[in-house]
C-alpha positions in Angstrom: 159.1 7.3 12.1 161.9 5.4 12.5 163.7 3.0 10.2 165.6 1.1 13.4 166.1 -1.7 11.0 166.7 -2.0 7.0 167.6 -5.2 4.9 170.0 -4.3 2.1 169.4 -6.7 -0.9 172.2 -7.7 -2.4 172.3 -9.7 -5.5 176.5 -9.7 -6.1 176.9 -6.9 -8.4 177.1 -3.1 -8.9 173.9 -2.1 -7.2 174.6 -3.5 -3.8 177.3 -0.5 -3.0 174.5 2.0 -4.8 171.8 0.6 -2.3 174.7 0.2 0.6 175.1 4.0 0.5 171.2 4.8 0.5 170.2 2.8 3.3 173.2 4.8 5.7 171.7 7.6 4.5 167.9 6.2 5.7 169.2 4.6 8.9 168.0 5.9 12.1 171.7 7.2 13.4 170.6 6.2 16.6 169.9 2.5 17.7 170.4 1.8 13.7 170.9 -2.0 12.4 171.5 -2.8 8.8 171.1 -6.2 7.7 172.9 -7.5 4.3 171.2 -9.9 3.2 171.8 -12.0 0.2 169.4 -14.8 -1.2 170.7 -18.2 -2.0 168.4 -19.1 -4.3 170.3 -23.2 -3.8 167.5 -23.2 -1.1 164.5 -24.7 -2.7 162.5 -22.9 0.0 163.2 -19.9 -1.4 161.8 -19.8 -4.9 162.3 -16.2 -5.6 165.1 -13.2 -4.7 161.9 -11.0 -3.4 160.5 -14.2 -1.8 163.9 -14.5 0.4 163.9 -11.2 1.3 160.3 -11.1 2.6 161.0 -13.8 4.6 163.9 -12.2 6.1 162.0 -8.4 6.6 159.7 -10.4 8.1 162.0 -12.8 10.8 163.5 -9.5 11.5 160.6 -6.9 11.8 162.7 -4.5 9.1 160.9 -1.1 8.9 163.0 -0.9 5.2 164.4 -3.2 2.3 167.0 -1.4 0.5 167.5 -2.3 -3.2 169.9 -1.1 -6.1 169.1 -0.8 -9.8 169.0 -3.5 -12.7 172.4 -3.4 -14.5 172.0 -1.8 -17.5 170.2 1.4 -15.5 172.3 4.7 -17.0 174.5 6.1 -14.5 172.5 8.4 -12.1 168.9 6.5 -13.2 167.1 4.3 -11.9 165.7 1.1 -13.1 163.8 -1.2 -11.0 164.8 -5.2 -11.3 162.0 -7.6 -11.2 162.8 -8.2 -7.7 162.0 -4.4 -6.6 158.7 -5.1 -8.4 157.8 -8.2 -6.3 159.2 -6.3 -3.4 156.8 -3.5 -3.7 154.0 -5.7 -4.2 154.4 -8.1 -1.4 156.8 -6.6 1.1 155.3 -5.4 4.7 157.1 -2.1 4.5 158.5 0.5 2.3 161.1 0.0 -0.5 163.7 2.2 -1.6 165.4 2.2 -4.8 169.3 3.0 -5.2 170.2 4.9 -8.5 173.0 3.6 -10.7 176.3 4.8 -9.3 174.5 6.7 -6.0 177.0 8.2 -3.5 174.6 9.8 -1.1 175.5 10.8 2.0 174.9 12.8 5.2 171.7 14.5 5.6 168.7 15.0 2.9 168.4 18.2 2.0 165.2 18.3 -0.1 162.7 15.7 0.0 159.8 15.6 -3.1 156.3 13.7 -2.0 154.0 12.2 -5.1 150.9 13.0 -3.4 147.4 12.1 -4.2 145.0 11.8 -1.0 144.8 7.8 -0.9 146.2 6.1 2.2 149.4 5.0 0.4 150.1 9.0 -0.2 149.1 9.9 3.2 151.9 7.2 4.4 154.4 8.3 2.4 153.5 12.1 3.2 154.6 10.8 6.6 157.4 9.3 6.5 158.6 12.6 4.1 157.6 14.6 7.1 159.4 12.4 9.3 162.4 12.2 7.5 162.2 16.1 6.5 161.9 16.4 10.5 165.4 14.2 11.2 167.5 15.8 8.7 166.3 19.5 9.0 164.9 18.7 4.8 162.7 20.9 2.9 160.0 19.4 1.4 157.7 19.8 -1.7 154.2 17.9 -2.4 153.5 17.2 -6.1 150.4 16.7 -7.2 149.8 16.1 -10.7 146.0 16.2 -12.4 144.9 14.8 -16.0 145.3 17.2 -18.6 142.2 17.4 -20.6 142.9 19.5 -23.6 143.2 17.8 -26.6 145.4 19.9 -29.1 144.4 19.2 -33.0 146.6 20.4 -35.6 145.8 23.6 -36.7 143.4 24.2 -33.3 144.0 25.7 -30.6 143.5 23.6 -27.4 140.1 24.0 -26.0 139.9 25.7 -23.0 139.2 24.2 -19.1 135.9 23.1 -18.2 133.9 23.1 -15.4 134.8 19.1 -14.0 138.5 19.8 -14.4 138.3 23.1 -12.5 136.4 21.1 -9.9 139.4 18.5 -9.8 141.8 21.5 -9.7 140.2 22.9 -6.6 140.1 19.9 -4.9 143.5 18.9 -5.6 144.5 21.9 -4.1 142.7 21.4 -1.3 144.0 18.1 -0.5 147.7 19.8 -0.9 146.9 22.8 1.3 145.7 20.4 3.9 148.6 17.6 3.4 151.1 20.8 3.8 149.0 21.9 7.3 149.8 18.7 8.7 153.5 18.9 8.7 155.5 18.7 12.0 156.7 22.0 13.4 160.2 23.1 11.5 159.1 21.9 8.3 157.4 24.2 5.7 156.3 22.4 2.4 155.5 23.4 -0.3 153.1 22.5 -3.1 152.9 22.1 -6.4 149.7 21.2 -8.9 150.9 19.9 -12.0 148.9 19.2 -15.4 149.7 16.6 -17.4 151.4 13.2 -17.4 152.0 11.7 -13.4 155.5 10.2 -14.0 157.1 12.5 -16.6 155.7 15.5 -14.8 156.6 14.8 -11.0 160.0 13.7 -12.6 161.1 16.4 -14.6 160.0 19.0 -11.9 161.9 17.1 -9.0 164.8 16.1 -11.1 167.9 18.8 -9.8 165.8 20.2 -6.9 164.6 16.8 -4.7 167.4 14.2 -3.5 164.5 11.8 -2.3 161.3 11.2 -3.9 158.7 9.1 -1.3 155.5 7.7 -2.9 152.8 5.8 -2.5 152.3 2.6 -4.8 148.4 2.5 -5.5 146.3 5.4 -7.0 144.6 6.9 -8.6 147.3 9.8 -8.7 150.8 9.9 -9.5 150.8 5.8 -9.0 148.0 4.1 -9.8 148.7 0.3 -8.6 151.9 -2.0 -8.1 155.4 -0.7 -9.0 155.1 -3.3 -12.2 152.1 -0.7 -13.6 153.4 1.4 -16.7 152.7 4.9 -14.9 154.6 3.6 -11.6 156.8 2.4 -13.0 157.6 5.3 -15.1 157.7 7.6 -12.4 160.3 5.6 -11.0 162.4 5.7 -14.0 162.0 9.4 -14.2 163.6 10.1 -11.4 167.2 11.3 -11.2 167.1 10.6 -7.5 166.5 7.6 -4.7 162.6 6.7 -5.0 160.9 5.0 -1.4 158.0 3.8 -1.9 155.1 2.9 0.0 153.2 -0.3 -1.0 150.1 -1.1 -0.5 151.1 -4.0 1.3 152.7 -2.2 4.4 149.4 -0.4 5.1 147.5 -4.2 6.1 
């Protein structure tokens, strides 16, 4: 892995310095080339912010587009403008989402992985690796399964049954073998959570993870584009840079 060249989108406000300070951070220190680019949407060629900045990943072969957050994301959160959503459902390589205010630097020290076992995952589980690899990271795979006790007033919840042990097993399955393929040097760990994808994966990486790396398609922790509820949840969970894998980078 190598992210030898990332286009920074910059739209003229806030964000740009938030997604600035990520994409040193992402930059391959050696042979690196960051590309600002800014649309000018005067150009009636361009008909969109995301459009532009395919067009430019694309004349430059960028391994990464760099974004920032909409404007009225709360300081430390993110919130993804409609161009990260375009971006993440046409661009022909990962994404990564700035926080509000982010000033990031040096080295990752812990990087969190949404994992589910589709192809998106299993990219995204490599470029953590990668990444973890580079900057000497830990990492931690989070897997999060349906919870499906219903809780009635009054009741207790009923207890697990036989298909959702099943999907427990094989969840952690997948885990124990997505944590056997990591490079030498890096030790992951994993963790099955029960519940809700987005709320869960964020509130257990939220203090401990300073990168999150997902897939954009699921079913798992995100189930199609970045514009679908639970994606985009996720992302606006998180209290740290999201890079996301779309669906569109794997044709």
């Amino acid at each position: 892995m190598s992210f030898g060249t990332i286009v920074i989108g910059l739209a003229e406000r806030d964000g740009d310095d938030d997604a600035m300070a990520l994409a040193i951070q992402l930059v391959d220190p050696e042979g690196a080339e960051l590309v600002r680019c800014h649309v000018d949407l005067r150009h009636p060629w361009v008909g969109s912010p995301a459009r532009g900045l395919v067009q430019r990943i694309e004349l430059r072969e960028a391994d990464l587009v760099v974004v920032g957050s909409g404007r009225r994301a709360a300081a430390g959160r993110l919130l993804p403008t409609r161009t990260a959503r375009q971006l993440v459902e046409h661009a022909p390589c990962p994404v990564a989402i700035a926080p509000h205010g982010y000033q990031g630097s040096g080295a990752f020290l812990h990087i969190g992985v949404a994992y589910d076992g589709t192809p998106e995952a299993d990219r995204a589980l490599e470029l953590a690796y990668a990444l973890a690899a580079r900057d000497g990271a830990a990492v931690t795979l989070y897997w999060t399964i349906p919870d499906g006790r219903v809780a009635y007033a009054g009741m207790p919840a009923p207890e697990v049954d036989e298909e959702e042990q099943r999907t427990r097993m094989h969840a952690q399955d997948a885990l124990d073998d997505a944590a056997d393929r990591a490079p030498a040097g890096v030790n992951p760990e994993t963790i099955l959570l029960r519940g809700d994808p987005a709320t869960d994966i964020g509130t257990a990486a939220d203090g401990i993870v300073d990168l999150l790396v997902t897939g954009s398609r699921a079913p798992g922790p995100v189930r199609r584009m970045l514009g679908d509820s639970i994606s985009e949840q996720l992302v606006i969970c998180a209290t740290q840079p999201v890079l996301i894998v779309p669906r569109a980078s794997l044709r």
